[in-house]
Backbone bond lengths (Angstrom), bond angles and torsions (degrees), N, CA, C in turn:
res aa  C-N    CA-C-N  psi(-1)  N-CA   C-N-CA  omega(-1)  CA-C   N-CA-C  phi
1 X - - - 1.460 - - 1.526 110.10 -
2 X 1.725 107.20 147.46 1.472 95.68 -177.79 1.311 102.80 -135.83
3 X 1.466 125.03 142.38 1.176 120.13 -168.37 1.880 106.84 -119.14
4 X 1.581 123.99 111.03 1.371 111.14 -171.59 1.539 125.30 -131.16
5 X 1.442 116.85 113.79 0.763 134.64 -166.01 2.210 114.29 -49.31
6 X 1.421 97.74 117.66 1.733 90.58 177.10 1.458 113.88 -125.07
7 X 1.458 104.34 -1.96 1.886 110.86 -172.77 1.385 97.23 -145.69
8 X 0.756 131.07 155.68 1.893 140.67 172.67 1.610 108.30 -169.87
9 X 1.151 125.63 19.20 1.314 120.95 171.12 1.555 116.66 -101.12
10 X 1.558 122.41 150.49 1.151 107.63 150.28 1.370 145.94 -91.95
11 X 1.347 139.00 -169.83 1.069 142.29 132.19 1.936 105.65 67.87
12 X 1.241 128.47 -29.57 1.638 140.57 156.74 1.474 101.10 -178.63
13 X 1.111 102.07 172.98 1.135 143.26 -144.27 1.505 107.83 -86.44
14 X 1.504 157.34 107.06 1.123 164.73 -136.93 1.108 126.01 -129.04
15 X 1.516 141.18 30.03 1.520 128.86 -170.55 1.156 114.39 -75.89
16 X 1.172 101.43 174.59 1.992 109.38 -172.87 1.535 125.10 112.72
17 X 1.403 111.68 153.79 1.060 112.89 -137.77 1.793 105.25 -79.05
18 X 1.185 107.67 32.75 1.809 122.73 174.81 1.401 94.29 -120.64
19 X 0.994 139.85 -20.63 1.568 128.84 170.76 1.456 122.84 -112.95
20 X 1.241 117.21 15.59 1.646 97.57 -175.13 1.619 129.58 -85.64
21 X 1.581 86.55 -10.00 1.334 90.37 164.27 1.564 133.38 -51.48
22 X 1.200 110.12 -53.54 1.721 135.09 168.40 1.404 94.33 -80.71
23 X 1.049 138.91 -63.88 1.289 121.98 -166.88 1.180 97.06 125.35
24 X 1.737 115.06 159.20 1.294 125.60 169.52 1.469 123.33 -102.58
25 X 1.200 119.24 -14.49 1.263 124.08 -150.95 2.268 117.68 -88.02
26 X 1.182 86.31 145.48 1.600 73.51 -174.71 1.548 115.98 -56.76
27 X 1.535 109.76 170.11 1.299 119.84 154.42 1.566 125.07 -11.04
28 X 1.552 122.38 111.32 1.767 117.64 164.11 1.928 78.72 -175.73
29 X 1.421 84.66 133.91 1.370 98.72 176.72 1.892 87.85 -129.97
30 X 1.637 115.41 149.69 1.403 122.99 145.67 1.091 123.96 -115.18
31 X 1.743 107.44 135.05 1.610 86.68 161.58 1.764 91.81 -125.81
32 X 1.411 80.56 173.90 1.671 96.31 -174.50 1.325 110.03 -151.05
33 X 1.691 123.64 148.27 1.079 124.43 -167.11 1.487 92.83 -107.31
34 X 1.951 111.32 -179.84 1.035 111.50 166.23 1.804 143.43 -71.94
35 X 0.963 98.25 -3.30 1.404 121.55 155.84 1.506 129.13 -88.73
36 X 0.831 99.03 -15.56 1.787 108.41 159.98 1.428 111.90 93.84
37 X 1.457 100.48 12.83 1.830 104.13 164.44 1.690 110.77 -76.17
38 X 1.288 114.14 173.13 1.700 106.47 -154.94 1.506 97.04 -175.29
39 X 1.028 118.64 137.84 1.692 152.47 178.06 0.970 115.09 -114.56
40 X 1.817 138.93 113.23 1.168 127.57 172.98 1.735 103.31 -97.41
41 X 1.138 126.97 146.25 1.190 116.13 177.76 1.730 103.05 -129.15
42 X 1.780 108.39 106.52 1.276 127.18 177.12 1.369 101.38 92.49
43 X 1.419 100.23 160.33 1.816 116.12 -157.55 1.658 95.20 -113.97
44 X 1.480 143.80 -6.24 1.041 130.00 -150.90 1.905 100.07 -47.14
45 X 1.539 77.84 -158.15 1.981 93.01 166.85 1.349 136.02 -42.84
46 X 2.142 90.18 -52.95 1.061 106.71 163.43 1.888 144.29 -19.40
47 X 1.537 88.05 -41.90 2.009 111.37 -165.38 1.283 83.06 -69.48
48 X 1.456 144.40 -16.79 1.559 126.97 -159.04 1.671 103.82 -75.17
49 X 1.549 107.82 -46.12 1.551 109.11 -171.50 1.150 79.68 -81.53
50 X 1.558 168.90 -79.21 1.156 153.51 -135.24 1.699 104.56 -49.31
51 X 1.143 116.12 -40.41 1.526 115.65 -163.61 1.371 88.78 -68.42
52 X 1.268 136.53 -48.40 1.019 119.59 -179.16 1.425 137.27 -36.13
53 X 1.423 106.68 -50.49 1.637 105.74 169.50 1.372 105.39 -66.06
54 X 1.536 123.73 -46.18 1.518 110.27 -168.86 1.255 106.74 -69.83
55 X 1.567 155.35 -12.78 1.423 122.40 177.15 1.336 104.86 -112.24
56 X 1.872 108.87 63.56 1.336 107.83 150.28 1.643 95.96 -114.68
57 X 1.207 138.44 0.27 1.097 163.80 -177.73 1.702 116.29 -108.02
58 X 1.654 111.21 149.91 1.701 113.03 -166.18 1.446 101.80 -135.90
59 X 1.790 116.40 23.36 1.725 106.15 171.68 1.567 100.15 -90.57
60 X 1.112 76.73 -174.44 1.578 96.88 -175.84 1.106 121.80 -72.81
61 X 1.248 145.09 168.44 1.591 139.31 -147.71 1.940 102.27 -151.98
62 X 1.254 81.92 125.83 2.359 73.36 178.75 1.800 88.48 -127.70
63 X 1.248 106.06 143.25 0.942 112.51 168.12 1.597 121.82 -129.68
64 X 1.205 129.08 123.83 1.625 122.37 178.03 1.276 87.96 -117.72
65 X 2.288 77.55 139.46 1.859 125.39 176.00 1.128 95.21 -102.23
66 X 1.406 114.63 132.60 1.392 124.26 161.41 1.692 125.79 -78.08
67 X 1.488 101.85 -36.21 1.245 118.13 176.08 1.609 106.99 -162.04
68 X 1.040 138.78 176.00 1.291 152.89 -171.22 1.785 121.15 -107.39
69 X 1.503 95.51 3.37 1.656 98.38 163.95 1.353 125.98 -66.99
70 X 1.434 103.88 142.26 2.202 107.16 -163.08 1.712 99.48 -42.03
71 X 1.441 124.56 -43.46 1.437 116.50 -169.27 1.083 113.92 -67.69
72 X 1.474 128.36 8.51 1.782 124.95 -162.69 1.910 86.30 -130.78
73 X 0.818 113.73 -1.05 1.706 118.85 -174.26 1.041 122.29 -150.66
74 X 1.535 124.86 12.25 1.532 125.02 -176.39 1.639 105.21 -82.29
75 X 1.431 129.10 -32.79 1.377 152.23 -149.86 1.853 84.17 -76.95
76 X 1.263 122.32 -43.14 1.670 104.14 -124.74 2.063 89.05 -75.70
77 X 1.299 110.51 -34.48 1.806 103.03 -171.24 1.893 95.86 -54.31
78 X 0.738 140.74 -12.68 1.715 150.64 179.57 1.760 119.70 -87.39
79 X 1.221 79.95 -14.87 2.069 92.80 -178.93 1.277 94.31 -87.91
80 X 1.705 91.29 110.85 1.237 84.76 159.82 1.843 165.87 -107.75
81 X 1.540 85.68 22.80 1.535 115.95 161.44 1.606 108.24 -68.15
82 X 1.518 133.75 -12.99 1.126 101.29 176.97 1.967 102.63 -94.74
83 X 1.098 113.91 22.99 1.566 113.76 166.96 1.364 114.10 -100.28
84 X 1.792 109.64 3.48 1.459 96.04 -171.53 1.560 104.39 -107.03
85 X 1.493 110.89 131.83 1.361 124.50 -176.88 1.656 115.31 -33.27
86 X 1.576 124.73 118.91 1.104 135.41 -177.07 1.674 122.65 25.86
87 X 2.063 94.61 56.85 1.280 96.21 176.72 2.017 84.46 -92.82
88 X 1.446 106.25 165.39 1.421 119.78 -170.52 1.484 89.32 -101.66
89 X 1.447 111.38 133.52 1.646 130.66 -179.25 1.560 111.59 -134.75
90 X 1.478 114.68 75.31 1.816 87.51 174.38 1.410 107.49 -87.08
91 X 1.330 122.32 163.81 1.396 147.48 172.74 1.736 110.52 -136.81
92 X 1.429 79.79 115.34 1.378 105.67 168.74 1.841 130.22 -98.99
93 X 1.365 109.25 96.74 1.328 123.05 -171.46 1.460 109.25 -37.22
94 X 1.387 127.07 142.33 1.509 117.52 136.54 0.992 140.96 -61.87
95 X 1.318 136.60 101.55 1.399 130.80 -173.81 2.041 125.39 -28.99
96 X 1.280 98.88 81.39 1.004 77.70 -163.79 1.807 107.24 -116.02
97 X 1.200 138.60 -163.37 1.566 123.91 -156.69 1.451 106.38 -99.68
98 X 1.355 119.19 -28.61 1.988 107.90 176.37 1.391 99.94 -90.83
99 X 1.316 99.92 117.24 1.925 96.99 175.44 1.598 104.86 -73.59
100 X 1.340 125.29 -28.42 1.142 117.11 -171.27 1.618 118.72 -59.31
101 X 1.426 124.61 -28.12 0.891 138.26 176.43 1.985 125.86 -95.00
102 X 1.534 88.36 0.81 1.771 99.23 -179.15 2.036 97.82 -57.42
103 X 0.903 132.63 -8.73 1.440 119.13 -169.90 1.921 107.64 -108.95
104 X 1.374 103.10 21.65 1.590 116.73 -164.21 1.844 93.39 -45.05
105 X 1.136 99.50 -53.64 1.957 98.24 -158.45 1.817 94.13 -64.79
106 X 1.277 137.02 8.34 1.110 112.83 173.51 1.810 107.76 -122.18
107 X 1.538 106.40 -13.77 1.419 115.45 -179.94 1.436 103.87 -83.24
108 X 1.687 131.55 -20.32 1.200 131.16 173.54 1.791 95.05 -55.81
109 X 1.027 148.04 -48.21 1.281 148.40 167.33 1.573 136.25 -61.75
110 X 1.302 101.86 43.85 1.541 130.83 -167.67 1.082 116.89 -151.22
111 X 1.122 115.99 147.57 1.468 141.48 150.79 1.699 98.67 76.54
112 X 1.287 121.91 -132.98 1.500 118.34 169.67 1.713 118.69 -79.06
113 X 1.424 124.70 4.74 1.153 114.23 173.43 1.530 120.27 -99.07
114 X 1.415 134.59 19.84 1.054 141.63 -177.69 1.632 118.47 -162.53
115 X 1.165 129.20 124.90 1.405 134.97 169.15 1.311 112.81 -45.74
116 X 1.037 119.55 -57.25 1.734 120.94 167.63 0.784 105.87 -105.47
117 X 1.589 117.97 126.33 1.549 140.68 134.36 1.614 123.09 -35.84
118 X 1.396 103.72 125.91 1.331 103.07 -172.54 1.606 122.66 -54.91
119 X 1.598 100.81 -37.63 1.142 97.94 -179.09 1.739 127.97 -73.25
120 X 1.393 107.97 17.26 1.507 118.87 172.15 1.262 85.73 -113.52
121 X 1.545 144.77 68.59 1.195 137.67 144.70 1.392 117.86 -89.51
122 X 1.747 135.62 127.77 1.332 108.19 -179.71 1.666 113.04 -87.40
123 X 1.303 106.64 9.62 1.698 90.83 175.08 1.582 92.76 -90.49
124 X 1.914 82.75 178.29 1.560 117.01 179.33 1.601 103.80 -89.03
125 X 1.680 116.73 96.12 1.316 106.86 -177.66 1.482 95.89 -123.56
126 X 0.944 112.32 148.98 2.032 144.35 -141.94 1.480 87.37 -140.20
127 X 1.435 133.04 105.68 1.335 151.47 162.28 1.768 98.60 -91.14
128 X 1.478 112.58 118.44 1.578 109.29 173.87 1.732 115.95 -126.09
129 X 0.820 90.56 102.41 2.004 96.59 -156.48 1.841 97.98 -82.76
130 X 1.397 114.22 7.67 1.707 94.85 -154.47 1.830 92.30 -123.70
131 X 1.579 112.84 -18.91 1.646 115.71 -150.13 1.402 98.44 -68.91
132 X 1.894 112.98 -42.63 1.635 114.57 -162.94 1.842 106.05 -82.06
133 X 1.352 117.77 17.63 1.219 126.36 169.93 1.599 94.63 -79.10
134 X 1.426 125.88 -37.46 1.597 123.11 -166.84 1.650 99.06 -83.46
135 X 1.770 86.22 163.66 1.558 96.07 178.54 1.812 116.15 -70.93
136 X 1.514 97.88 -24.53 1.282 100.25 -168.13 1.609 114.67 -153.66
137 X 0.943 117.21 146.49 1.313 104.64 -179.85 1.788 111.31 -164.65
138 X 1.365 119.73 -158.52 1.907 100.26 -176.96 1.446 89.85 -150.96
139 X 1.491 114.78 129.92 1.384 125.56 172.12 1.731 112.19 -137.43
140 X 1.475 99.31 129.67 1.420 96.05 177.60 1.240 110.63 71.44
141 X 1.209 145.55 26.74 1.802 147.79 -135.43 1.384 116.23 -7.14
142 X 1.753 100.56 71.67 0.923 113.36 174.22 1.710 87.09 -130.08
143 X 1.734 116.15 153.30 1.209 127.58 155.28 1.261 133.47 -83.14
144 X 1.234 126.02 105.15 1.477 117.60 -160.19 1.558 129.09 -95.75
145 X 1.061 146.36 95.41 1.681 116.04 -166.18 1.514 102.91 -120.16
146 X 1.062 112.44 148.82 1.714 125.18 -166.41 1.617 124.33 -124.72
147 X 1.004 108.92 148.09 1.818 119.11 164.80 1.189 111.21 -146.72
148 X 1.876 98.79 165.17 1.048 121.72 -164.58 2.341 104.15 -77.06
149 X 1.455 94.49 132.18 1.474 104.73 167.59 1.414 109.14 -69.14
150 X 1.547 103.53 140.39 1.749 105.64 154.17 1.403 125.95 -89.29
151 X 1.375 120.05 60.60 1.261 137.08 -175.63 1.574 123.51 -112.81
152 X 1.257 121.28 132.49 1.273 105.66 161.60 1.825 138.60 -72.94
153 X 1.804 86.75 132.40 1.399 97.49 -152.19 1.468 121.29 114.67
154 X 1.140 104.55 -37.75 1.692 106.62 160.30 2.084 90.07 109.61
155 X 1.366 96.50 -173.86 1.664 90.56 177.63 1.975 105.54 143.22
156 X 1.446 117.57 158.43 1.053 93.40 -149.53 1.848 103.93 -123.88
157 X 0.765 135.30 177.23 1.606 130.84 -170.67 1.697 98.59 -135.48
158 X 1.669 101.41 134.70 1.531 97.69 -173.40 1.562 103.25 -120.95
159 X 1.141 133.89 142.81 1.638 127.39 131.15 1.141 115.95 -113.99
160 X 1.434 98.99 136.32 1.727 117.00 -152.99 1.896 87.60 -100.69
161 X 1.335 128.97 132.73 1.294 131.32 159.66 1.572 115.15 -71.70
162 X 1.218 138.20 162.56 1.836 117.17 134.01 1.800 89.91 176.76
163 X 1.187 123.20 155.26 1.359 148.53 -161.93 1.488 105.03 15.04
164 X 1.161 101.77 54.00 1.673 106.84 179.25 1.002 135.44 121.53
165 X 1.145 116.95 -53.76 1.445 152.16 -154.02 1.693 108.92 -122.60
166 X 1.554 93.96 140.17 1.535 124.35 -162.08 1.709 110.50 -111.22
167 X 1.273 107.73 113.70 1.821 125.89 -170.09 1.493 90.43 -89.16
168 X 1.412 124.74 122.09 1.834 104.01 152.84 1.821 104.57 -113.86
169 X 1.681 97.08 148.67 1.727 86.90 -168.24 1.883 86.63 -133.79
170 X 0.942 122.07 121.90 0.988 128.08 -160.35 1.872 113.29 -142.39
171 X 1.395 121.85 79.11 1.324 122.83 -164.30 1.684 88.07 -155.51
172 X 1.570 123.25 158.10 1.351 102.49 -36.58 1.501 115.66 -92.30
173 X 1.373 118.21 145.68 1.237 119.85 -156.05 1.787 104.24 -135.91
174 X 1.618 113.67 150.06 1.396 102.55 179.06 1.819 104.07 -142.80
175 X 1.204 106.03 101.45 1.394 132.09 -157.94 2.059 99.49 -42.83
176 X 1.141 95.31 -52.76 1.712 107.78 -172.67 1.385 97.60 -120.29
177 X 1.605 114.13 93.64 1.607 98.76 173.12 1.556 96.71 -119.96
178 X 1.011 107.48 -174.79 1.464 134.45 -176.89 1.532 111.86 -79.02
179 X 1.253 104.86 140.45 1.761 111.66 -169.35 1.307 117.45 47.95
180 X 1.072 121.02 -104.85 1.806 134.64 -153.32 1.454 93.52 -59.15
181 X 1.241 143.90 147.48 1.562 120.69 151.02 1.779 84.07 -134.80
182 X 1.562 94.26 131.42 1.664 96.08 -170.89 1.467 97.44 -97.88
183 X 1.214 118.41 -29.39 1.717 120.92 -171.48 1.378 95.66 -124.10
184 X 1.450 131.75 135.31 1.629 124.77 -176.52 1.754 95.07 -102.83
185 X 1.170 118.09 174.28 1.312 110.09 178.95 1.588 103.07 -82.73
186 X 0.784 142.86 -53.86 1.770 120.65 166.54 1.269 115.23 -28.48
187 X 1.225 136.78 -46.05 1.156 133.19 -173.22 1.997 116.45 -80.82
188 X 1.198 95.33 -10.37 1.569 120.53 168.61 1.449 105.32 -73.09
189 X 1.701 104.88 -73.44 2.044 101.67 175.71 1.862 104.57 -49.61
190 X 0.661 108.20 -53.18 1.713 101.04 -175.21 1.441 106.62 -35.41
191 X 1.211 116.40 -62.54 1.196 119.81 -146.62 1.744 111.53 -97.24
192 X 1.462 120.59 -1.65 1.341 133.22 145.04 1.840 117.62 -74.43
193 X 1.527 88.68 -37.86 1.401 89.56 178.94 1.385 134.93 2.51
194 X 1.431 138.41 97.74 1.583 126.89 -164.00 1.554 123.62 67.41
195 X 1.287 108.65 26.07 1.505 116.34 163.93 1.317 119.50 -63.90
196 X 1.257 114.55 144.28 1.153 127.76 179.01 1.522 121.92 -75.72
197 X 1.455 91.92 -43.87 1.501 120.77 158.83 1.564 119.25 -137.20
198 X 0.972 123.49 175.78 1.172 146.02 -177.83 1.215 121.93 -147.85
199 X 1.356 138.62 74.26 1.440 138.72 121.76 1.486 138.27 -14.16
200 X 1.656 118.93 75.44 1.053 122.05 -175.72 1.718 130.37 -109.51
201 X 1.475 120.72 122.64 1.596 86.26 167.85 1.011 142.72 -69.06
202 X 1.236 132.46 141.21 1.724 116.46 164.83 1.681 90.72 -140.20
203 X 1.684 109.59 117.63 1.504 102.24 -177.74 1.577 102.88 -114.32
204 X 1.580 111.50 5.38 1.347 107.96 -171.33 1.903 99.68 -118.71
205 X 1.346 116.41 161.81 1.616 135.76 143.90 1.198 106.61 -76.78
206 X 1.266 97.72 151.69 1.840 125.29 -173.80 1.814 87.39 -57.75
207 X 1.014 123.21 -40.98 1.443 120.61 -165.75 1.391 105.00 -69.08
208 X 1.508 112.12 -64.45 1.537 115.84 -175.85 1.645 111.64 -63.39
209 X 0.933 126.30 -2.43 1.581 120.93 164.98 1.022 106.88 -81.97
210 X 1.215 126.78 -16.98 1.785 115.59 -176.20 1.716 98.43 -65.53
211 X 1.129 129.39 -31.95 1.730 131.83 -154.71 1.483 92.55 -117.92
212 X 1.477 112.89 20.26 1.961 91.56 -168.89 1.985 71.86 -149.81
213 X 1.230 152.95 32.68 1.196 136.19 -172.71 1.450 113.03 -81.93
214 X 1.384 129.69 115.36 1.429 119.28 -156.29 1.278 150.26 100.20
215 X 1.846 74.38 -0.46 1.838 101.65 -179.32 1.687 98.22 -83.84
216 X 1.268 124.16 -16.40 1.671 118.14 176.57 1.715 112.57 103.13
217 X 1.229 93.53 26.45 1.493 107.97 171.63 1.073 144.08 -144.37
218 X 1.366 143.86 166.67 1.459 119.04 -158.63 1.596 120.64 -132.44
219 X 1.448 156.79 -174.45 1.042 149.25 154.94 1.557 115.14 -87.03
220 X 1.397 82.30 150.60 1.875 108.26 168.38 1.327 113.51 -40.50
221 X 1.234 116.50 -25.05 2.112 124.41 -163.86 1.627 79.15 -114.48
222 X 1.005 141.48 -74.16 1.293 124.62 -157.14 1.480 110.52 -45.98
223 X 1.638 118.31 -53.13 1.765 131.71 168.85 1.708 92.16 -29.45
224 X 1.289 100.50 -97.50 1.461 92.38 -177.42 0.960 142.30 10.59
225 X 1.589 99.87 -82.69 1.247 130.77 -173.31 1.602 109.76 -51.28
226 X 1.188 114.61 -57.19 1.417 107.14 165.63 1.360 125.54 -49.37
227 X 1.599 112.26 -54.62 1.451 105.83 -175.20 1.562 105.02 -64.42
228 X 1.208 145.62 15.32 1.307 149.78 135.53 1.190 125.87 -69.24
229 X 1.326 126.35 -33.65 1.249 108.29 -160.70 2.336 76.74 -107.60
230 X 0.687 112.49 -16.21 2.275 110.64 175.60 1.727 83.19 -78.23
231 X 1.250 149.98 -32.73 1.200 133.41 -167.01 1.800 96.60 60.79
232 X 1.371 95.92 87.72 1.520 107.51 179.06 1.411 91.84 -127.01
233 X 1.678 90.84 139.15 1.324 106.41 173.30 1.644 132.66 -74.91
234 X 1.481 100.15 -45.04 1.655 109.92 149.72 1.190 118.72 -163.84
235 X 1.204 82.21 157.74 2.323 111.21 -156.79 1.992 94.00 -114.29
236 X 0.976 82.15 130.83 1.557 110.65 158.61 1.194 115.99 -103.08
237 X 0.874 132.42 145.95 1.965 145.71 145.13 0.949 111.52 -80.71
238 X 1.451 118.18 136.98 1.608 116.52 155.62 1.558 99.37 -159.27
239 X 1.199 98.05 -170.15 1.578 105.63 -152.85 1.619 125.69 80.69
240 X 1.343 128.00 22.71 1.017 133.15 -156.48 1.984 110.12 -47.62
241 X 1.236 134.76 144.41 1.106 92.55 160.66 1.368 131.02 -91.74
242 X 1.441 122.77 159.84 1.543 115.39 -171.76 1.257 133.54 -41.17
243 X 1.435 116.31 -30.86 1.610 126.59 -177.13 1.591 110.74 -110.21
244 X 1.512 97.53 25.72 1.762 103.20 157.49 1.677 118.33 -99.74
245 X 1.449 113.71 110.86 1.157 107.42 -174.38 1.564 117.87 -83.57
246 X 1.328 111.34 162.83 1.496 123.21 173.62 1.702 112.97 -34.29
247 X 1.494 134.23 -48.20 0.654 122.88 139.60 2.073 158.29 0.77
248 X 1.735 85.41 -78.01 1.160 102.26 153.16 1.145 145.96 -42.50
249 X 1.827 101.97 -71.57 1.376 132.20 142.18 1.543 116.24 5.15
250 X 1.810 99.48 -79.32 1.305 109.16 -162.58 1.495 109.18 -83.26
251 X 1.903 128.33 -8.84 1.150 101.74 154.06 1.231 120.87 -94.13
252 X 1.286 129.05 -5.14 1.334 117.97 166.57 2.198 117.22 -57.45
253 X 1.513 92.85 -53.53 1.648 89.11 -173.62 1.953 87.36 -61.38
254 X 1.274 140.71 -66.67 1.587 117.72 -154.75 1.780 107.50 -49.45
255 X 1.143 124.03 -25.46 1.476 133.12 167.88 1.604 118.58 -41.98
256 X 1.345 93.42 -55.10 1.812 127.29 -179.03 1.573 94.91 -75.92
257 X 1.190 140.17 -58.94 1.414 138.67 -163.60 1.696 91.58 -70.77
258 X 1.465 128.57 -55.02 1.463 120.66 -170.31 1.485 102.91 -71.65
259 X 1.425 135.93 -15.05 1.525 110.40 154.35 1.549 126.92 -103.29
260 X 0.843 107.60 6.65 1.746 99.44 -151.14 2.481 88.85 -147.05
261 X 1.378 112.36 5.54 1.342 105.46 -167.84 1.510 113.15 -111.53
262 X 1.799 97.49 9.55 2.003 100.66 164.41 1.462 97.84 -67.08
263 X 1.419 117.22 -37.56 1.462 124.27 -139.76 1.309 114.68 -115.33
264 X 1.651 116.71 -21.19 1.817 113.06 173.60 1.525 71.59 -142.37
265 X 1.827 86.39 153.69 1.691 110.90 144.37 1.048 125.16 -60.11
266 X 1.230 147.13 81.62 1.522 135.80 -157.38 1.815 96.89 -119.88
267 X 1.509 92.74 137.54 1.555 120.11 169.04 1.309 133.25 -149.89
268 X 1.184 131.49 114.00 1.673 120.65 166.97 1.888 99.79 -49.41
269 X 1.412 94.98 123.13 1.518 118.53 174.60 1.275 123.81 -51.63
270 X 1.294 138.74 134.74 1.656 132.42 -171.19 1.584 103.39 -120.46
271 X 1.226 109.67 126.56 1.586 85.92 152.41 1.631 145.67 -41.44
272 X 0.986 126.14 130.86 1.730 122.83 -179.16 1.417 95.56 108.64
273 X 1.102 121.79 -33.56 1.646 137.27 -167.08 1.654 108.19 -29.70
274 X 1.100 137.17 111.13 1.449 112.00 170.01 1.270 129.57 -121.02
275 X 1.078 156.73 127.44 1.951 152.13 -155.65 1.810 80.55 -108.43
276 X 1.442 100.52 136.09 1.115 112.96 144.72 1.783 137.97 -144.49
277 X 1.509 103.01 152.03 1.483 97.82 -145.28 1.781 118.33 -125.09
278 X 1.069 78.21 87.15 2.276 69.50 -169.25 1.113 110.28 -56.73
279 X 1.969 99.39 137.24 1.208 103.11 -166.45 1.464 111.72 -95.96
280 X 1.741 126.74 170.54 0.898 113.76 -114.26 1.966 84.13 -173.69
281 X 1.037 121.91 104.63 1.810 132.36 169.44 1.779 104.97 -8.67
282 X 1.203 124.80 122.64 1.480 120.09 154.58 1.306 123.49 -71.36
């Protein structure tokens, strides 16, 4: 299985010559098995170079939304497998709290905000607003099981199973938030439990959360901290925020590696980035 990084930013989109190291591009993670089935998880910017590899290819395409924020759905009018004549695309919503708006990545393609209307798409695209409400379910023969984000707006957290091995993708998420807490962090280690990886956001410092608490996101020490106490083997970052430069970046993860790197692989996530994982009997 291969897991490859194409978006790691948050909140928009960042190019320039202070980020290219990490990359600018929103949210899109792939993974792919050895058979060449594949899960994209989130639509940011990212999906644009992704489409690229996929429309030299005519299978079918699954994609999981975590939530319906522009950085998790800005990418998809740019994919360009959904221009190719009756390629099959389902999309699976994040559960998230305005149903009226669960179909955001296809209404961005309407009216005055898009040149093409979605509904002149020639692929076969399958909008599923109801599946990431379940605990579990199977897409693409992949095993899927889900929870609820601590985000505003609601939104959903996946670890994807398949030839063994356990994906957790978990953005955007805010470990200790204010009021509601839909997932507590115990109930977070549980449910990473034995990841292979761990995909987490953290777009804030312990400092800047003091003035941002409730924005639906979490810190670099809190990430950690969990993937310490789930005994995760390795953690990614993502969600970077936009006006963190390459710089930064890289002293924050050597910070994270000199406390927390006897015990996890830990890295702020790059684009191109790829984990790979031989698979291995369930």
């Amino acid at each position: 299985m291969k897991v490859k990084f194409y978006g790691v930013r948050g909140s928009m989109p960042s190019p320039g010559e202070h980020t290219h190291q990490f990359g600018g591009n929103t949210s899109c993670v792939y993974v792919e098995q050895t058979n060449g089935k594949g899960l994209i998880l989130d639509s940011g910017t990212g999906i644009a170079q992704l489409g690229e590899k996929l429309i030299e290819h005519t299978t079918p395409i699954a994609i999981l939304l975590t939530h319906n924020h522009w950085d998790h759905i800005q990418g998809f009018p740019f994919f360009k497998p959904i221009y190719q004549a009756d390629r099959d695309i389902t999309i699976v919503v994040g559960d998230v709290e305005d149903e009226q708006t669960k179909n955001a990545i296809l209404m961005q393609m309407s009216g005055s905000f898009f040149p093409v209307s979605y509904q002149h798409l020639p692929a076969n695209i399958t909008l599923n607003t109801q599946l990431a409400s379940q605990k579990n379910f199977t897409l693409n023969s992949f095993n899927v099981f889900t929870a609820p984000l601590n985000h505003p707006g609601g939104g959903t957290a996946y670890c994807v199973h398949a030839e063994g091995k356990k994906i957790a993708y978990i953005t955007d998420n805010e470990l200790a938030p204010p009021g509601v807490v839909k997932t507590t962090v115990t109930q977070w280690a549980e449910f990473i439990k034995g990841a292979d990886l761990l995909i987490h956001d953290a777009q804030f410092t312990t400092e800047e959360l003091t003035l941002k608490h409730g924005w639906g996101h979490s810190t670099f020490k809190q990430v950690a901290e969990l993937a310490m106490q789930a005994c995760i083997k390795n953690l990614a970052i993502i969600s970077h925020d936009p006006a963190r430069t390459d710089d930064e970046l890289l002293a924050i993860e050597t910070h994270l590696q000199a406390n927390y790197g006897e015990h996890i692989n830990i890295e702020c996530a790059r684009e191109g980035r790829t984990f790979e994982f031989t698979p291995s009997k369930d």
